[in-house]
C-alpha positions as CSV (number, residue, x, y, z in Angstrom):
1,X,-88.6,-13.4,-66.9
2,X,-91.1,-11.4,-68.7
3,X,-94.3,-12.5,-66.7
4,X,-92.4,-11.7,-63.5
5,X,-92.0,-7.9,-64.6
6,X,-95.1,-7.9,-65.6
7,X,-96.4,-9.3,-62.5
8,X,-94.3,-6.9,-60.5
9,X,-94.7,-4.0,-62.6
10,X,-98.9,-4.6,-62.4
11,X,-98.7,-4.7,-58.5
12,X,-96.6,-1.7,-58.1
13,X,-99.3,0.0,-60.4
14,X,-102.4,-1.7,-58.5
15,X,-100.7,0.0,-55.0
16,X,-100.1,3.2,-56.3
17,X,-103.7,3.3,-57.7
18,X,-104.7,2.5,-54.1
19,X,-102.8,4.4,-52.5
20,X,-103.8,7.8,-54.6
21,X,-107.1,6.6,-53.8
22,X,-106.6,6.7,-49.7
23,X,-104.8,9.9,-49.2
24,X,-106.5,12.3,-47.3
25,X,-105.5,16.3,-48.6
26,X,-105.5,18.8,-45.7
27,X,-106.6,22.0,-47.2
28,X,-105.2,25.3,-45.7
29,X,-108.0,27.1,-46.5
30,X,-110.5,25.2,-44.6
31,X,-111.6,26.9,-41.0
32,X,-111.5,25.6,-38.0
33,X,-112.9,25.7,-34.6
34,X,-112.3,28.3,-31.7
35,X,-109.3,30.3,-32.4
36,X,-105.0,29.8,-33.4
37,X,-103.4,28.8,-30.9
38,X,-100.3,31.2,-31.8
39,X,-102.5,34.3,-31.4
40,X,-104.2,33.3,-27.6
41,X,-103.3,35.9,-24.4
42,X,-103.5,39.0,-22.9
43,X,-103.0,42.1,-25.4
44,X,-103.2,45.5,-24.9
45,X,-102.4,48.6,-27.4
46,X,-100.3,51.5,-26.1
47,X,-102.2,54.7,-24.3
48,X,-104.2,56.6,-26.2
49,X,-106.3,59.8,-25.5
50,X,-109.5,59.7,-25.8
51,X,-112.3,62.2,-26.1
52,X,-115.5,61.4,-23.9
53,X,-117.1,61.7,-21.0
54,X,-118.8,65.2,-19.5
55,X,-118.2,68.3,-21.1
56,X,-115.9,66.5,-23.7
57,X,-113.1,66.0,-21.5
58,X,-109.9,63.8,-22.3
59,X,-108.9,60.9,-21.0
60,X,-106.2,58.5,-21.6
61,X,-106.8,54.4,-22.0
62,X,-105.9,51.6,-23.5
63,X,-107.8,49.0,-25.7
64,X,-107.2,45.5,-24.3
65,X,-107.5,42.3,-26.3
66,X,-108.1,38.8,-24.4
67,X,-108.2,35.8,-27.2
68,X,-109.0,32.0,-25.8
69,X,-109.7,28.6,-27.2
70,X,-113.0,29.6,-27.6
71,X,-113.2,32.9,-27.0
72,X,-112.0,36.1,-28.3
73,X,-112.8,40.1,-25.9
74,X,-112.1,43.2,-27.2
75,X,-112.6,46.0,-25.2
76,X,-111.9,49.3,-24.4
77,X,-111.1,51.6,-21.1
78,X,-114.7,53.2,-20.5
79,X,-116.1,51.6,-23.9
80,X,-118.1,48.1,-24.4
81,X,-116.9,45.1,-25.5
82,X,-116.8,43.2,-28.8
83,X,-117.6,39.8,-27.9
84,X,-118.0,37.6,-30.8
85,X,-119.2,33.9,-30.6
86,X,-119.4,30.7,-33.1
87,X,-115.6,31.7,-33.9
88,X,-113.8,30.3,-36.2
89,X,-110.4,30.7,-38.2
90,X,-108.6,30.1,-41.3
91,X,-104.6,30.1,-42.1
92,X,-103.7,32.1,-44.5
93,X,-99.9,32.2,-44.8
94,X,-97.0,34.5,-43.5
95,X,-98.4,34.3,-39.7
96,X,-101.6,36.0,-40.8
97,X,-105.0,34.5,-39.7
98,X,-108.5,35.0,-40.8
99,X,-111.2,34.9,-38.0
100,X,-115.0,35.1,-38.6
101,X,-117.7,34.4,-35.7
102,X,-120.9,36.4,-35.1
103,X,-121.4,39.1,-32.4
104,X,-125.2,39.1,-30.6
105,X,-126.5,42.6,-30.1
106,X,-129.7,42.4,-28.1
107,X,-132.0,39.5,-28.2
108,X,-132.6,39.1,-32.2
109,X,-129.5,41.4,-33.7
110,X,-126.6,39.6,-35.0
111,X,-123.8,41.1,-36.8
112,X,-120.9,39.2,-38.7
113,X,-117.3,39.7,-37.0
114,X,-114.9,39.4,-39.1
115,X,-111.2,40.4,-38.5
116,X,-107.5,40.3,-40.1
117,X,-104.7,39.4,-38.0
118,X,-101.0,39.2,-38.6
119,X,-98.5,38.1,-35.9
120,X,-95.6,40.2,-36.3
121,X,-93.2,38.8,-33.5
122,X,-94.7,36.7,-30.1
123,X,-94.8,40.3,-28.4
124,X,-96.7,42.2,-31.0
125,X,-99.8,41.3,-34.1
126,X,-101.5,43.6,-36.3
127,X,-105.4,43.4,-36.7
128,X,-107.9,44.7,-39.2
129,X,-111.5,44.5,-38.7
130,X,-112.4,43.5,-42.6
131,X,-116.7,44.6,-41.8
132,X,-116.1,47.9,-41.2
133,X,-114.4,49.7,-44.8
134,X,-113.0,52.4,-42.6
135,X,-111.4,50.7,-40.0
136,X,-107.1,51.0,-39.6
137,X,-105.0,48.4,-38.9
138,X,-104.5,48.2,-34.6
139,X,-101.0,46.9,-33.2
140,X,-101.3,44.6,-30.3
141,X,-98.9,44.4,-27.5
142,X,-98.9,41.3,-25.4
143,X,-99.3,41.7,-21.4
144,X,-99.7,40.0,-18.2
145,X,-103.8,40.6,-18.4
146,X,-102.8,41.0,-14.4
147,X,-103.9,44.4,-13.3
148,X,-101.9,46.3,-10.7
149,X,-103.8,47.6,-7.8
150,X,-101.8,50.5,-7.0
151,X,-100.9,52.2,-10.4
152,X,-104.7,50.0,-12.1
153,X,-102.3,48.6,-14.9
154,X,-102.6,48.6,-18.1
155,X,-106.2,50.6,-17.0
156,X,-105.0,53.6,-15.8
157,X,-107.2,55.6,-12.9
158,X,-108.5,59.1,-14.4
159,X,-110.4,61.2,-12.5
160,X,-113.2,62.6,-14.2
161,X,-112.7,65.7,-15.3
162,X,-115.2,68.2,-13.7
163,X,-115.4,71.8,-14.4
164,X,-114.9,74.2,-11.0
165,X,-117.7,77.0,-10.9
C-alpha cells in the first residue's frame, strides 16, 4: 500500500512539474499590432469655433477621428491630419488603451505618437495625446463617417468670411 501512494503521489508531482513548465502567461502589458478592436469607426467631436483663415475670421468645425485595423486619421475641418503609422497598442484596464506608432513629417522627420484613450460608453471615448504636456483630454462622439451632400455633415459649409469695402 505504501509504494502505491508513493507511486501515485510521485506521478501527480512529476505532471504538475510539467505542467508548470508548459503554461504559456499572456501578459496584459504586452502591445500588439494595428489597433483595439473596441475603439475602430467613425468619430467626430461636437462643433467648435475656430479662429483662422483671412483677417482672423471664425469659423465653426469639427475634428473627426477615423481608427482602422491598421490605421488610425485624425483630422480637422480646414486643418491637416495626424496620420501615424507602425501602430500599436497596449490594454491597460477599465476600457482604457495605450496606443504608440510614429507619425512621418517630410522625408527624414519622424515624431513619436503617442495617445491615451478611454472608452466611456460604445457612443463616446476620451483621448489624451501623452507627447504633447499641454494637451486636454478630447471627447469623441461616434458617427456614420457618411457625409451628407446637402447640409456637408458632420463638415459643415462656411463661407469664407470676406470683409465688404
Amino acid at each position: 500500500m505504501k509504494k502505491i501512494c508513493r507511486a501515485l503521489l510521485l506521478a501527480v508531482m512529476a505532471l504538475g512539474v510539467f505542467s508548470a513548465v508548459n503554461t504559456q502567461s499572456a501578459s496584459a502589458s504586452s502591445y500588439h499590432k494595428g489597433t483595439p478592436t473596441a475603439l475602430r469607426g467613425y468619430w467626430r467631436t461636437k462643433m467648435h469655433k475656430y479662429r483662422g483663415g483671412l483677417h482672423s475670421s471664425y469659423y465653426w468645425g469639427y475634428y473627426h477621428l477615423t481608427i482602422k485595423k491598421n490605421s488610425f486619421r485624425d483630422a480637422g475641418i480646414q486643418a491637416g491630419a495626424e496620420v501615424p503609422t507602425k501602430l500599436s497598442y497596449r490594454y491597460l484596464g477599465h476600457h482604457t488603451y495605450y496606443l504608440k506608432g510614429s507619425e512621418r513629417m517630410g522625408k527624414s522627420m519622424v515624431y513619436p505618437f503617442k495617445w491615451k484613450i478611454k472608452k466611456i460608453s460604445s457612443k463616446k471615448l476620451t483621448t489624451l495625446d501623452v507627447i504633447n504636456k499641454g494637451s486636454k483630454t478630447t471627447t469623441w462622439y461616434r458617427f456614420s463617417g457618411q457625409i451628407s451632400k446637402h447640409t456637408y455633415y458632420p463638415y459643415p459649409y462656411v463661407p469664407l468670411a470676406y470683409p465688404k469695402d
